[in-house]
GUKOLVO-719472 format. One line per 8 residues: number of its first residue (from 1); their letters; for each residue z, y, x of C-alpha. Coordinates in nm, 2 decimals. Each point is the difference from the previous one (the first is absolute). Layout:
NUM> A> Z,Y,X; ...;
! end
This chain:
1> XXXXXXXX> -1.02,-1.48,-0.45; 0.05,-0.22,-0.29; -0.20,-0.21,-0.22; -0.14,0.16,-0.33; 0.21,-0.15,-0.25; -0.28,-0.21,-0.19; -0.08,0.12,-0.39; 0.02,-0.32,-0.21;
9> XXXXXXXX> -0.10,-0.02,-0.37; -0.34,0.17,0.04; -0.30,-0.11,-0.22; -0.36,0.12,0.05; -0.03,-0.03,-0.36; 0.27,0.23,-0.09; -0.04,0.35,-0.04; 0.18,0.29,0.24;
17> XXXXXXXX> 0.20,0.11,-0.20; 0.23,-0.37,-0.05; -0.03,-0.07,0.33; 0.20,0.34,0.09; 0.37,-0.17,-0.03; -0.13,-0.22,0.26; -0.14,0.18,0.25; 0.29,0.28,-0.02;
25> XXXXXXXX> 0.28,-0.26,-0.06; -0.07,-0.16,0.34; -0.06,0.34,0.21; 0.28,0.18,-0.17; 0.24,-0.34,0.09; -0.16,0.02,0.32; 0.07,0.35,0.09; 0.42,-0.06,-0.14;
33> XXXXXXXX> -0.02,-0.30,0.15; 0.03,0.20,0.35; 0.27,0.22,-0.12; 0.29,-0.22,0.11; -0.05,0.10,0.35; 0.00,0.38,-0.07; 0.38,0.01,0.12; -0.07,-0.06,0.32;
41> XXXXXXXX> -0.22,0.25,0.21; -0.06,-0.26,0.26; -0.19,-0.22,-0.21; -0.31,0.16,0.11; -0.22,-0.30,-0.06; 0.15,-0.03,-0.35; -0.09,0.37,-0.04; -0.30,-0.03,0.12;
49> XXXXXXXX> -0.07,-0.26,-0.26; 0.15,0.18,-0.28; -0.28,0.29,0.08; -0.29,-0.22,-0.02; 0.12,-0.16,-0.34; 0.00,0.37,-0.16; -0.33,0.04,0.16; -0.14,-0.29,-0.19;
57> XXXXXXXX> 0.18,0.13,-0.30; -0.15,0.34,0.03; -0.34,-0.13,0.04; 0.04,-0.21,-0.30; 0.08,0.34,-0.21; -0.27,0.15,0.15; -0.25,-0.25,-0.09; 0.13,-0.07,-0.37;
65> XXXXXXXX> 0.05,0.39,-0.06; -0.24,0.02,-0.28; 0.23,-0.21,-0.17; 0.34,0.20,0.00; 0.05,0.34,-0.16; 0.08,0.32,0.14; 0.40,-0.07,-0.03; -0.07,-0.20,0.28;
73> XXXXXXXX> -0.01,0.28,0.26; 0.33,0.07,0.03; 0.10,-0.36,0.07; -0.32,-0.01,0.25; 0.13,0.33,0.19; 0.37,-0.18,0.05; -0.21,-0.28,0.10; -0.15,0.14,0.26;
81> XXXXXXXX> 0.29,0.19,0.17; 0.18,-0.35,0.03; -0.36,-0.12,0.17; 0.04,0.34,0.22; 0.33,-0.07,0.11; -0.06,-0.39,0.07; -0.30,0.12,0.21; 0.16,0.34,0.16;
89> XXXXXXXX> 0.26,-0.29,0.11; -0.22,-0.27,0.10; -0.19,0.32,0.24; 0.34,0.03,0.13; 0.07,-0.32,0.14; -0.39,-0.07,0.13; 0.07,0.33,0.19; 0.32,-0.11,0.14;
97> XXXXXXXX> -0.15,-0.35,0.09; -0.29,0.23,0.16; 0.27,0.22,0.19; 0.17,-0.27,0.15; -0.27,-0.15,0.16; -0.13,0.34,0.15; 0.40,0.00,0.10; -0.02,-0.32,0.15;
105> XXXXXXXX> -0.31,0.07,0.19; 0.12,0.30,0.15; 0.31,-0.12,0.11; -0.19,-0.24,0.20; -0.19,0.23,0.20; 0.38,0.16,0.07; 0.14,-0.36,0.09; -0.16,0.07,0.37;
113> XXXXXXXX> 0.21,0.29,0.06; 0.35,-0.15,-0.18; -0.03,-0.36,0.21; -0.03,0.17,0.32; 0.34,0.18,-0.10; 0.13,-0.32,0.04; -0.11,-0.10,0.39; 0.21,0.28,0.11;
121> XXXXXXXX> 0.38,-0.01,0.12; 0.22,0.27,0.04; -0.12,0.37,0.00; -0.29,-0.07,0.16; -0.21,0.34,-0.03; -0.35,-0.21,-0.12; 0.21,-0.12,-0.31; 0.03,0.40,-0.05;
129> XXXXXXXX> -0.39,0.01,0.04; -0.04,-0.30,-0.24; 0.21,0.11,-0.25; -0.16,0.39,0.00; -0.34,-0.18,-0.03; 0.12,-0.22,-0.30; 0.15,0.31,-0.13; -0.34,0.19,0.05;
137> XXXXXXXX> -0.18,-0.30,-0.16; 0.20,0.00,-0.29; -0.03,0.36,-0.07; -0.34,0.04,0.01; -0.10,-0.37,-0.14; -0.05,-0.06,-0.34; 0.40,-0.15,-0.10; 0.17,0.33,-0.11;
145> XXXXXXXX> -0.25,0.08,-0.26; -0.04,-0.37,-0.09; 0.39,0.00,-0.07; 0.01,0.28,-0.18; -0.30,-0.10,-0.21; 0.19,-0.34,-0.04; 0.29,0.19,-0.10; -0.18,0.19,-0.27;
153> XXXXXXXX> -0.17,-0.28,-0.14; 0.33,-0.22,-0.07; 0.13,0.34,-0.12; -0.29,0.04,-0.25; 0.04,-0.36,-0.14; 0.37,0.02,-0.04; 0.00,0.34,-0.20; -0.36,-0.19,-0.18;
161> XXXXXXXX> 0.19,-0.32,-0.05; 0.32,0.20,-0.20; -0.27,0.17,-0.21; -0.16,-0.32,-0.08; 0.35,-0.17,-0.10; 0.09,0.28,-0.22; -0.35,0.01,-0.16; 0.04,-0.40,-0.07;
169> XXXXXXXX> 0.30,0.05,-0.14; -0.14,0.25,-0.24; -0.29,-0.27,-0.06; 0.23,-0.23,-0.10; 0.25,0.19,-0.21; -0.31,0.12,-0.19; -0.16,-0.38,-0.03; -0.29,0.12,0.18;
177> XXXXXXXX> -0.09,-0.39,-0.02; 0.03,0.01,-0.39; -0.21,0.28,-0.05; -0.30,-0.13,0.22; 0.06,-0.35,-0.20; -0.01,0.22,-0.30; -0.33,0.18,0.07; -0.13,-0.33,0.03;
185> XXXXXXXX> 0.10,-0.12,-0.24; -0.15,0.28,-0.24; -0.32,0.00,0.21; -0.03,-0.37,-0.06; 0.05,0.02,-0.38; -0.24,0.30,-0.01; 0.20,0.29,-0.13; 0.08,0.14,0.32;
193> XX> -0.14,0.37,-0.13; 0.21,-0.07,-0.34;
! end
């Protein structure tokens, strides 16, 4: 996970209000900062990243609410469907992570059975019983289900992943970016409610 991007240009002395450009100037950079890598669904770190810096620039709305207006619901509720996606995507990829190494573990325990395959030569009737007992092991062990849950998973975060580009793109063609440095911006000046 990456750094917080550090807030400069904050005074103790200085009232909330004028330090709002700052401290929604860096996590709003922060959080567009990541966007470059939203092209490419393998860029999971990158992703990942991109969810925690809307996180950080949730909380901060949350914690200065008192000083936006009501107007700024609308922008919060797009908000937080980009934060859903990013984290319905970043769910995605722990779980395949997750799925993998429960596939990895039970392929072990079916390595027995597919090595000894490989002492035999010819027809040999014990390959027959080895290979039935692999079979058997396979069917009732835990890899079909683990497949198919792998399956579904990296089908979920592909059809999640299109949704997530095409709501970006409406983000962007919208200047979703302006209009949060906008609400700051009024919020800072104090007319936010005017």
């Amino acid at each position: 996970m990456a750094k917080a991007k550090e807030i400069t240009g904050l005074h103790p002395r200085l009232g909330v209000r004028t330090a709002l450009p700052a401290i929604f100037g860096t996590r709003i950079a922060e959080l567009w900062s990541w966007a470059e890598h939203m092209p490419f669904p393998e860029r999971v770190r990158e992703l990942h990243n991109m969810r925690i810096a809307a996180k950080r620039l949730r909380y901060c709305f949350e914690f200065f609410h008192p000083c936006f207006d009501a107007r700024l619901e609308g922008t919060l509720k797009r908000f937080k469907k980009l934060q859903d996606f990013l984290g319905e995507l970043h769910d995605c990829d722990v779980w395949v992570d997750y799925l993998r190494t429960q596939l990895k573990d039970a392929f072990a325990d079916c390595d027995v059975h597919r090595k000894a395959l490989g002492q035999f030569i010819g027809a040999d009737l014990l390959l027959k019983a080895e290979a039935d007992t692999l079979r058997e092991e396979l069917a009732r062990g835990p890899v079909q289900g683990l497949l198919m849950m792998l399956g579904d998973v990296v089908e979920r975060r592909a059809r999640l992943y299109g949704e997530l580009l095409v709501f970006w793109d409406e983000l962007e063609r919208d200047d979703f970016r302006g209009q949060l440095s906008r609400a700051v911006g009024a919020a800072a000046r104090g007319d936010a409610g005017r």
